[in-house]
C-alpha positions as CSV (number, residue, x, y, z in Angstrom):
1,X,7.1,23.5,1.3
2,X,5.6,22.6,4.5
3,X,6.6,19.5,6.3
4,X,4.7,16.3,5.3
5,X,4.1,13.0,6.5
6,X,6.9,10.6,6.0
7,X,5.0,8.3,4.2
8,X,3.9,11.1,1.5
9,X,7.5,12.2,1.6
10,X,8.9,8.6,0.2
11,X,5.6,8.1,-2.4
12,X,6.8,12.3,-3.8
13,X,10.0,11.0,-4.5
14,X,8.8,8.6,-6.5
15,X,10.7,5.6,-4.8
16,X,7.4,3.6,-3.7
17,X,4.0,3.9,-2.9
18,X,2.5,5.0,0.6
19,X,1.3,1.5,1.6
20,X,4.9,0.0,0.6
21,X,6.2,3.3,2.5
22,X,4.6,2.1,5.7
23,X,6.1,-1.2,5.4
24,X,9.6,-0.1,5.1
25,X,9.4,2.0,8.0
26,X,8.2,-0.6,10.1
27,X,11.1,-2.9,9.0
28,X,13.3,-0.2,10.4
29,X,15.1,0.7,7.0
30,X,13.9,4.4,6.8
31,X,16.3,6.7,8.4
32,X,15.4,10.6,8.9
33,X,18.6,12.7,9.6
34,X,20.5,9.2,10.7
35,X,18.0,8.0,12.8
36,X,14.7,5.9,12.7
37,X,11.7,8.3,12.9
38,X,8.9,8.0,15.4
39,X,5.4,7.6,14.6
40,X,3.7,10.4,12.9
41,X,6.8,12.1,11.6
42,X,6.9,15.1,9.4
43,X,9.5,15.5,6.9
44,X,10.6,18.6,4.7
45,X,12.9,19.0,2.3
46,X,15.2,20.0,4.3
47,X,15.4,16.5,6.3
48,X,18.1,13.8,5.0
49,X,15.5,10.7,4.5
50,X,17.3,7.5,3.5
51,X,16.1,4.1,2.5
52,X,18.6,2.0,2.9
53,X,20.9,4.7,3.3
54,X,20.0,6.1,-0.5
55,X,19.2,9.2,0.1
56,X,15.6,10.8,-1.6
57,X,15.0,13.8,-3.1
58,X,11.3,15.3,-3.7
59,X,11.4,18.4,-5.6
60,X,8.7,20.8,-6.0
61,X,7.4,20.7,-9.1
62,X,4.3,22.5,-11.1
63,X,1.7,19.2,-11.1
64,X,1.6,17.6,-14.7
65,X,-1.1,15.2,-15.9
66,X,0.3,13.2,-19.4
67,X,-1.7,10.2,-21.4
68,X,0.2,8.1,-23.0
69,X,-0.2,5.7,-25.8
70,X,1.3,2.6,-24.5
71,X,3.1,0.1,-26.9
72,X,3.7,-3.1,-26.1
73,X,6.9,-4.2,-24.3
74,X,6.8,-1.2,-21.5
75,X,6.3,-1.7,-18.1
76,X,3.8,0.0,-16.2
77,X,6.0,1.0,-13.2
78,X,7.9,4.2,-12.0
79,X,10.9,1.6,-10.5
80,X,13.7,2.3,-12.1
81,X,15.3,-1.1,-11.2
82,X,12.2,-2.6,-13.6
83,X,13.7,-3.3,-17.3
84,X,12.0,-0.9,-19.8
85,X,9.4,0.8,-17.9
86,X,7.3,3.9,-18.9
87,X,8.5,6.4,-16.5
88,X,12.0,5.9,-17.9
89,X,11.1,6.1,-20.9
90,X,9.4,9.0,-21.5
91,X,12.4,10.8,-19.9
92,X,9.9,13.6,-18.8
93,X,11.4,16.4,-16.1
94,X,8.8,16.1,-13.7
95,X,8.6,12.9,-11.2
96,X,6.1,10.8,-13.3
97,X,4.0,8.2,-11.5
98,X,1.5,5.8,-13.8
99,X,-2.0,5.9,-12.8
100,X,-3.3,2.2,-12.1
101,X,-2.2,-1.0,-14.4
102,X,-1.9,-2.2,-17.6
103,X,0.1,-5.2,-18.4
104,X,3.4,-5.3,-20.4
105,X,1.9,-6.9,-23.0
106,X,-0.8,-4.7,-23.3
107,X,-1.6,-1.1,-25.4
108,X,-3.5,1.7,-25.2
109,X,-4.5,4.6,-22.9
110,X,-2.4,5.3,-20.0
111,X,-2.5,8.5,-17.3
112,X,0.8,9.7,-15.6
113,X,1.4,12.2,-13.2
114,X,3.8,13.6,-10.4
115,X,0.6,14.6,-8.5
116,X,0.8,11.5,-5.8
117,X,-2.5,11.7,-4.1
118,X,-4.0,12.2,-7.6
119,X,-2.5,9.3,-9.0
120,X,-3.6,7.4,-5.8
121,X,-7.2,8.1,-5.5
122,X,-7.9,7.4,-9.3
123,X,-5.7,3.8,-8.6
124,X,-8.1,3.1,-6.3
125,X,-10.7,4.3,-8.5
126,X,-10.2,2.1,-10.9
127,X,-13.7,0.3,-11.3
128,X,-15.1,3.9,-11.4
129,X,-13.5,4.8,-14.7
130,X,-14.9,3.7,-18.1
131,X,-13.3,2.1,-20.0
132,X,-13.6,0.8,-23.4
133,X,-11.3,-2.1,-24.8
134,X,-10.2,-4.1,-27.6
135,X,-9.6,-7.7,-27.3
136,X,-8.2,-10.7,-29.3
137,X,-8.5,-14.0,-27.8
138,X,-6.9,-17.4,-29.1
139,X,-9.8,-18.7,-30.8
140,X,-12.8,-18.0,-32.7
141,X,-16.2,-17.5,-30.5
142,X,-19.9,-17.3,-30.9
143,X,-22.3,-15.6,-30.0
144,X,-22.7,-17.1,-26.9
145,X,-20.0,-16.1,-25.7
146,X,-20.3,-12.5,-26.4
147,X,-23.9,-12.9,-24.7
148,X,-22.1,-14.8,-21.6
149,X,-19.1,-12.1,-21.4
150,X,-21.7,-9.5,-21.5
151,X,-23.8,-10.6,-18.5
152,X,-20.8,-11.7,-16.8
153,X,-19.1,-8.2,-16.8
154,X,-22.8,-6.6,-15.6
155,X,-23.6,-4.3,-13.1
156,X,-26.4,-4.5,-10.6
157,X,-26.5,-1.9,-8.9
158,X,-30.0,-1.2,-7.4
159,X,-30.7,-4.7,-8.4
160,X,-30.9,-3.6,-11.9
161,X,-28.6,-5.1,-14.0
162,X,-27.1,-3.1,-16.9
163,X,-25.0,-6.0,-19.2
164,X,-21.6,-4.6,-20.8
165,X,-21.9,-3.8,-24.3
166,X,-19.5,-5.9,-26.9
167,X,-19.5,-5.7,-30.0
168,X,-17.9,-8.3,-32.7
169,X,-15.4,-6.8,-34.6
170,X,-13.6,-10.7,-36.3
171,X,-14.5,-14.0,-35.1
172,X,-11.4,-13.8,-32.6
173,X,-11.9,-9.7,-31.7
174,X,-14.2,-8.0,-29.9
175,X,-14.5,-4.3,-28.6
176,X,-16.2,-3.7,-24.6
177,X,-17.3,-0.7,-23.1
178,X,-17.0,-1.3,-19.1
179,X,-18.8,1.3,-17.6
180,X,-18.4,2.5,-13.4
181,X,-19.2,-0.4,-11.4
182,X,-18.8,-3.3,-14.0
183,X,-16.5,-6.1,-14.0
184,X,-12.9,-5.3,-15.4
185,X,-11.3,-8.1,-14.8
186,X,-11.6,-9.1,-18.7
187,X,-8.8,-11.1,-19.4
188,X,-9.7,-13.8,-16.0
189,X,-13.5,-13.3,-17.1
190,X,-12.4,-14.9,-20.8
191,X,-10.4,-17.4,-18.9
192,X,-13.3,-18.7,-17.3
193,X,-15.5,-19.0,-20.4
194,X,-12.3,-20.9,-21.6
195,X,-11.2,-18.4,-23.7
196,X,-7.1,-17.0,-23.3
197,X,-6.7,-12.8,-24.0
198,X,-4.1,-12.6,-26.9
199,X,-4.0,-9.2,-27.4
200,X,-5.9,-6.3,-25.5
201,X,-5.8,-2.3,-26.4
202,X,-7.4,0.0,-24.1
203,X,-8.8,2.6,-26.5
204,X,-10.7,5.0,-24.3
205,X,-11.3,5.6,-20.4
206,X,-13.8,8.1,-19.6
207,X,-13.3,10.8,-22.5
208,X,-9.5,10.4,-23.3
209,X,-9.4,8.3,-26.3
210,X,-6.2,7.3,-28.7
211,X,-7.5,9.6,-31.5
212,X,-4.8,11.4,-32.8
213,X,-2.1,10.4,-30.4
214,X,-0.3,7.6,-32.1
215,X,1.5,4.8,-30.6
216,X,4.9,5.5,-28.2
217,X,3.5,9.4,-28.0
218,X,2.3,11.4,-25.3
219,X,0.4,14.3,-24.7
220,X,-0.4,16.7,-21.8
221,X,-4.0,16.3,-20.4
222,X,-6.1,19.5,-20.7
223,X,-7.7,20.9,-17.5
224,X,-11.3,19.7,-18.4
225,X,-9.8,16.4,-18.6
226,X,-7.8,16.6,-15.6
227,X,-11.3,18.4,-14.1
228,X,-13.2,15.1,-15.0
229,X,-10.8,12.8,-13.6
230,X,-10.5,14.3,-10.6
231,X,-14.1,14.3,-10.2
232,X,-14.6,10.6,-10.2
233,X,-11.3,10.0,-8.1
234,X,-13.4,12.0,-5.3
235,X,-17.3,10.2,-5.8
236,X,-18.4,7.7,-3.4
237,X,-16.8,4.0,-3.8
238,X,-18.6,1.7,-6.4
239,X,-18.8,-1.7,-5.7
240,X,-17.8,-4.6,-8.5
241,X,-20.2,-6.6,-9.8
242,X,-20.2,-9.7,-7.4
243,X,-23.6,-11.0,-9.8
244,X,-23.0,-12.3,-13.3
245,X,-18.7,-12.8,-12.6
246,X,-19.4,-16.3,-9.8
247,X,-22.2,-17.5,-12.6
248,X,-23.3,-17.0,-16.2
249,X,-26.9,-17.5,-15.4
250,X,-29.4,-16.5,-18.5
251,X,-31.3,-13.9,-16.8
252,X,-34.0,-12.9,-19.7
253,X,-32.4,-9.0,-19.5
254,X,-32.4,-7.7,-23.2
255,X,-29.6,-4.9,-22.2
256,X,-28.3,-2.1,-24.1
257,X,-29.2,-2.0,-27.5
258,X,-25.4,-0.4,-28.1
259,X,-23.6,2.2,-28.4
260,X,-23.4,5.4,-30.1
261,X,-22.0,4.5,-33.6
262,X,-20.0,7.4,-33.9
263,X,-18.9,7.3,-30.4
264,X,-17.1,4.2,-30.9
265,X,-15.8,5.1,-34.5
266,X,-13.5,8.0,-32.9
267,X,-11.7,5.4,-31.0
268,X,-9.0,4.5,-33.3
269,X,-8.5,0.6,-32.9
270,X,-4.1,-0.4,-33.3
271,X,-3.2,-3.4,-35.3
272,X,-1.0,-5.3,-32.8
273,X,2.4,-5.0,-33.0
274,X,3.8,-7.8,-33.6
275,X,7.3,-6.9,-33.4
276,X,6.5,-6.1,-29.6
277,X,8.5,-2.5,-29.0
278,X,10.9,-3.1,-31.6
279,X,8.9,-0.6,-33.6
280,X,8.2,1.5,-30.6
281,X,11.9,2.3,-30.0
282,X,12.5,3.1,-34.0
283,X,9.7,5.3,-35.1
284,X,9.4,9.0,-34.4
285,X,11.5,11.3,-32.4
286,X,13.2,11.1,-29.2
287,X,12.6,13.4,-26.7
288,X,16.0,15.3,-25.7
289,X,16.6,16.8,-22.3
290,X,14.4,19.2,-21.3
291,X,14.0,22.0,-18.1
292,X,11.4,21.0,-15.7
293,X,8.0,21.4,-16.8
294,X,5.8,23.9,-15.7
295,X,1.7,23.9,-15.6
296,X,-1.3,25.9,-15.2
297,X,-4.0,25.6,-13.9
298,X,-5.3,22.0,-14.1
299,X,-1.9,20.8,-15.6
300,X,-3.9,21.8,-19.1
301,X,-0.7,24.2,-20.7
302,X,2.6,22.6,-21.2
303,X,5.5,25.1,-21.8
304,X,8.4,22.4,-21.2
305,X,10.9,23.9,-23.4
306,X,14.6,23.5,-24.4
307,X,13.8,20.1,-26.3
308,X,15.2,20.2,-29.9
309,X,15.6,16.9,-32.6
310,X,18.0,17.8,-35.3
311,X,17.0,14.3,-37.4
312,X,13.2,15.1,-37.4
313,X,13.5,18.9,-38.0
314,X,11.3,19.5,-35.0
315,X,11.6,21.8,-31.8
316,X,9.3,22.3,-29.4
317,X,9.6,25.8,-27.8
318,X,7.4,27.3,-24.6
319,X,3.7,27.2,-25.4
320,X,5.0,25.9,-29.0
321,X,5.0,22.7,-30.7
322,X,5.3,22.1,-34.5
323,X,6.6,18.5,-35.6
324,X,7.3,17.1,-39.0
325,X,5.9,13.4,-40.1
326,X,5.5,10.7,-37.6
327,X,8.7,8.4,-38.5
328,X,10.1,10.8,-40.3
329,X,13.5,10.5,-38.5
330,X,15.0,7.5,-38.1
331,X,17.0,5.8,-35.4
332,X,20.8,5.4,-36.4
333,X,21.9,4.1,-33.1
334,X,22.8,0.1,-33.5
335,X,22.5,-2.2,-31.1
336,X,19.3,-1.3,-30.0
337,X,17.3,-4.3,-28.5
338,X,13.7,-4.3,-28.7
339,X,11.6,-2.4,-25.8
340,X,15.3,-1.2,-24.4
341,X,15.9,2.3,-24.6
342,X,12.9,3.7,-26.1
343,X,11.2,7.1,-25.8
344,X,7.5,7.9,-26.1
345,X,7.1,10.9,-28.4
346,X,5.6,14.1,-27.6
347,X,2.3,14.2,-29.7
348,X,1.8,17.3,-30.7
349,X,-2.1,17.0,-32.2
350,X,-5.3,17.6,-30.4
């Protein structure tokens, strides 16, 4: 491996991000073979790097690009001082890092990898994804409101405006499709039309949608996906929407007429959990230990191997994957507590 900049070095291992990196240099609590390093260092692996005199490791792994159905109860975090996050949870080989935020409370789509610049361009890239979303809020609403979420989540770019489209789905749910530029601040955009998020479930951003993957599974991204991503992580910046979030003028602009029926219809909507991860950390499989994982090109083939579950009567071999019934196993281990412990599964259908 050739050497790297000490800042990379820490955010490879997994133990912070490059910004945080910076900081705890300056502080003078990063140490590179017992002393603090000068400007500009380079690392390799060969170099004793310490925070705090813990000593990190970055290993050189094939790159892997995973989605994740997120339950409730996880946190979004690669810290493994954080109570319950994803990263421990999934107990994957490679040295996983989740891509952008999604609140502990929340569901739906969510991108991991142990490619750090990948993972840091499309963080930043946020308001270039779209995204569509679920919500519940605390009480029912009118048609005002979806009319006044709408324009307040619009884009103007060229000094056109393009409203969000929302559709009612119950008089307290509502699905959004936030497209590159918009607004996605939803749950502070409900707050100030008086309305409090309840429950929100991120069922789709850009092409990668929850069909098929069911909650507390994973699967491996294919390379067109990982193509895609990448694509938008390296466009040109897109401003958010400054118009239609500071006020919910009427503007007289008729919109989008919708969406594709059928486009939205593949994006399987999740009744809330309301035992938060408690039924997360008892349904399915767990994922045993496994050899580090190994990708092609685009992180699109996953030949992890060595991963065998004697309950559910499934293995998963190089290149190979059969499973038996989701929940088909069950898990025997008592004293359990819910969101503690659990494993997302290894989805195995396309």
């Amino acid at each position: 491996m050739e050497p790297k900049r000490l800042n990379k070095f820490i955010s490879d291992s997994g133990f912070c991000s490059r910004r945080e990196a910076d900081r705890l240099i300056e502080e003078g609590r990063v140490t590179v073979n017992g002393k603090e390093p000068e400007a500009g260092t380079k690392v390799t692996p060969k170099d004793k790097v310490r925070i705090d005199d813990q000593l990190l490791t970055v290993r050189d792994e094939a790159p892997v690009f995973l989605v994740l159905n997120k339950p409730s109860g996880m946190s979004v975090t690669a810290d493994m001082g954080v109570r319950d996050n994803v990263v421990r949870a999934i107990n994957h080989p490679a040295s996983l890092q989740p891509v952008g935020k999604l609140d502990r409370e929340d569901e739906g789509v969510l991108l991991l990898s142990n490619d750090s610049d990948f993972v840091r361009k499309l963080s930043k890239a946020e308001n270039k994804l779209e995204k569509e979303l679920v919500v519940t809020v605390n009480k029912p609403f009118s048609s005002d409101f979806i009319s006044k979420l709408s324009e307040a989540c619009a884009s103007f770019e060229d000094g056109n405006p393009k409203k969000a489209v929302v559709n009612k789905e119950s008089t307290t749910r509502f699905r959004i499709v936030l497209e590159p530029g918009m607004n996605h601040s939803i749950k502070k955009t409900c707050e100030a039309l008086g309305y409090k998020v309840t429950f929100l479930q991120r069922v789709r951003v850009q092409g990668i949608t929850l069909t098929k993957l069911q909650k507390g599974h994973w699967r491996t991204l294919t390379g067109q996906e990982v193509e895609s991503l990448k694509q938008v992580a390296s466009s040109k910046p897109v401003k958010p929407a400054a118009k239609g979030k500071a006020d919910f003028r009427e503007s007289g602009y008729k919109g989008s007429a919708g969406r594709d029926k059928a486009s939205t219809e593949r994006n399987s909507y999740q009744k809330p959990n309301k035992a938060g991860a408690a039924e997360f950390s008892g349904s399915g499989k767990r994922i045993g230990k496994s050899r580090p994982a190994t990708t092609g090109s685009g992180g699109a083939k996953d030949t992890r191997g060595g991963t065998k579950d004697t309950k559910g009567g499934a293995r998963s071999s190089a290149g190979r994957n059969t499973t038996g019934k989701p929940g088909a196993s069950k898990n025997s281990s008592k004293g359990t507590t819910a969101g503690r412990g659990a494993s997302p599964k290894r989805s195995t259908k396309r």
